[in-house]
N, C-alpha and C positions, 0 to 999 in steps of 0.2 A: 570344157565347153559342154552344156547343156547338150548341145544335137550339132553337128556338120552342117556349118550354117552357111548358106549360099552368097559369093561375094563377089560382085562385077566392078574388075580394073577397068578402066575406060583411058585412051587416048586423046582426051577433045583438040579441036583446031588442027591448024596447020602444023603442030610438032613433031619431026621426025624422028626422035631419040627414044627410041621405047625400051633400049636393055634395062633402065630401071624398074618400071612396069613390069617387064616379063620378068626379073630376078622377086619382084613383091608377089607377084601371083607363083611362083614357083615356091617362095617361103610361104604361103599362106596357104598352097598344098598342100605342104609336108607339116603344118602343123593341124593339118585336120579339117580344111575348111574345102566345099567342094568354089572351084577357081572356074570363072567362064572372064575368058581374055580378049577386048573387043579388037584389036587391032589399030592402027594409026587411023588417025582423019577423023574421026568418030564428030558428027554433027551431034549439038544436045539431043536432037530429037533421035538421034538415031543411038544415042546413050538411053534417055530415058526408055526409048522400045526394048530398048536389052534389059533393063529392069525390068518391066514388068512383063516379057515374055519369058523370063527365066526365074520370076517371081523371085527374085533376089533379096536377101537379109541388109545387104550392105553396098554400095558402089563405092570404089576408089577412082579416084580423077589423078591421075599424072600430067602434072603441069609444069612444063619446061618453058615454054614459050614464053612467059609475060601476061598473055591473055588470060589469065584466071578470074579477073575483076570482070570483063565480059561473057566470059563462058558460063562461070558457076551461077550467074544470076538465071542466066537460060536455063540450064541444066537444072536446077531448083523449080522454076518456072514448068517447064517440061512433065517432072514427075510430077509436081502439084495437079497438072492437068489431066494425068491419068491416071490419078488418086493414090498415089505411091509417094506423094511427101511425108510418109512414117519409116521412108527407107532411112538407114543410116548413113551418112554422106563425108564420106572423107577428103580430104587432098594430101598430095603428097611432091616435092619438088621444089624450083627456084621460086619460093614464094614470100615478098619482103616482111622484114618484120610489123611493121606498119600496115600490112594488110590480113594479117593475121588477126583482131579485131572487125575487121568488115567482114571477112568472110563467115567469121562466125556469127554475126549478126542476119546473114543471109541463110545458117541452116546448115553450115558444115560443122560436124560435132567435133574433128579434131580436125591441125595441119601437123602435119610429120616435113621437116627438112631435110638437106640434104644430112649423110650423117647419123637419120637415125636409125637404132636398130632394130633387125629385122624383129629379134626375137619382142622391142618393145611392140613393135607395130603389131605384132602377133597377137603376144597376152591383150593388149588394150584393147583389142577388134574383141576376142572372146569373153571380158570381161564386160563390156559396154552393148555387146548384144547380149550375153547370159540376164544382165540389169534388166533389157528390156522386155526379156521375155521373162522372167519372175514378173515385172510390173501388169505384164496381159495378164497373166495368170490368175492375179488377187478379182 
């Protein structure tokens, strides 16, 4: 990793299952990355403010619930509006194969499922922001 790049997990909606979440922000710790954890409930808007008050490199969405076709459009929407759609947007969770294409169409750069690992979720977070920050650079 270029530099200890700042990464906001976020809990959107009504999901209450966050040990996944909190096991990805604890591996993305201890591989170097500083971890700001929003806790459950998280409204987009109150995702997107934790982006950009903690000027975050990356946000991860933990989506258990189903809702991610509703969420992630806000949630995209949200940081577009206060001028942080350059952040890098992941999801991670029960997310159909089938909507794996829409979301990316919407601006989420990867989905991670149930399954994957931590160590991939790790390297591909520091490899996909190092990308981005050599590309500001030129």
């Amino acid at each position: 990793m270029k530099r200890p790049y700042r990464v906001v997990v976020a809990k959107p909606g009504l999901d209450g299952h966050d040990r996944g979440a909190k096991v990805i922000a604890r591996a993305l710790r201890d591989a170097g990355f500083e971890v700001v954890y929003t806790g459950l409930h998280q409204t987009p808007e109150q995702v997107a403010l934790t982006v950009v008050q903690e000027d975050a490199d990356a946000v991860g969405l933990s989506m258990l619930s189903g809702a991610h076709l509703a969420l992630v459009p806000r949630i995209v929407e949200e940081l577009a509006k206060h001028g942080r759609g350059d952040v890098l947007l992941v999801v991670g969770g029960i997310i159909p194969e089938a909507d794996i294409p829409v979301l990316k169409d919407l601006g989420v750069a990867q989905v991670f499922p149930p399954g994957s690992s931590l160590s991939t979720l790790g390297g591909w977070l520091a490899e996909a922001l190092d990308r981005r920050e050599e590309s500001l650079e030129v």
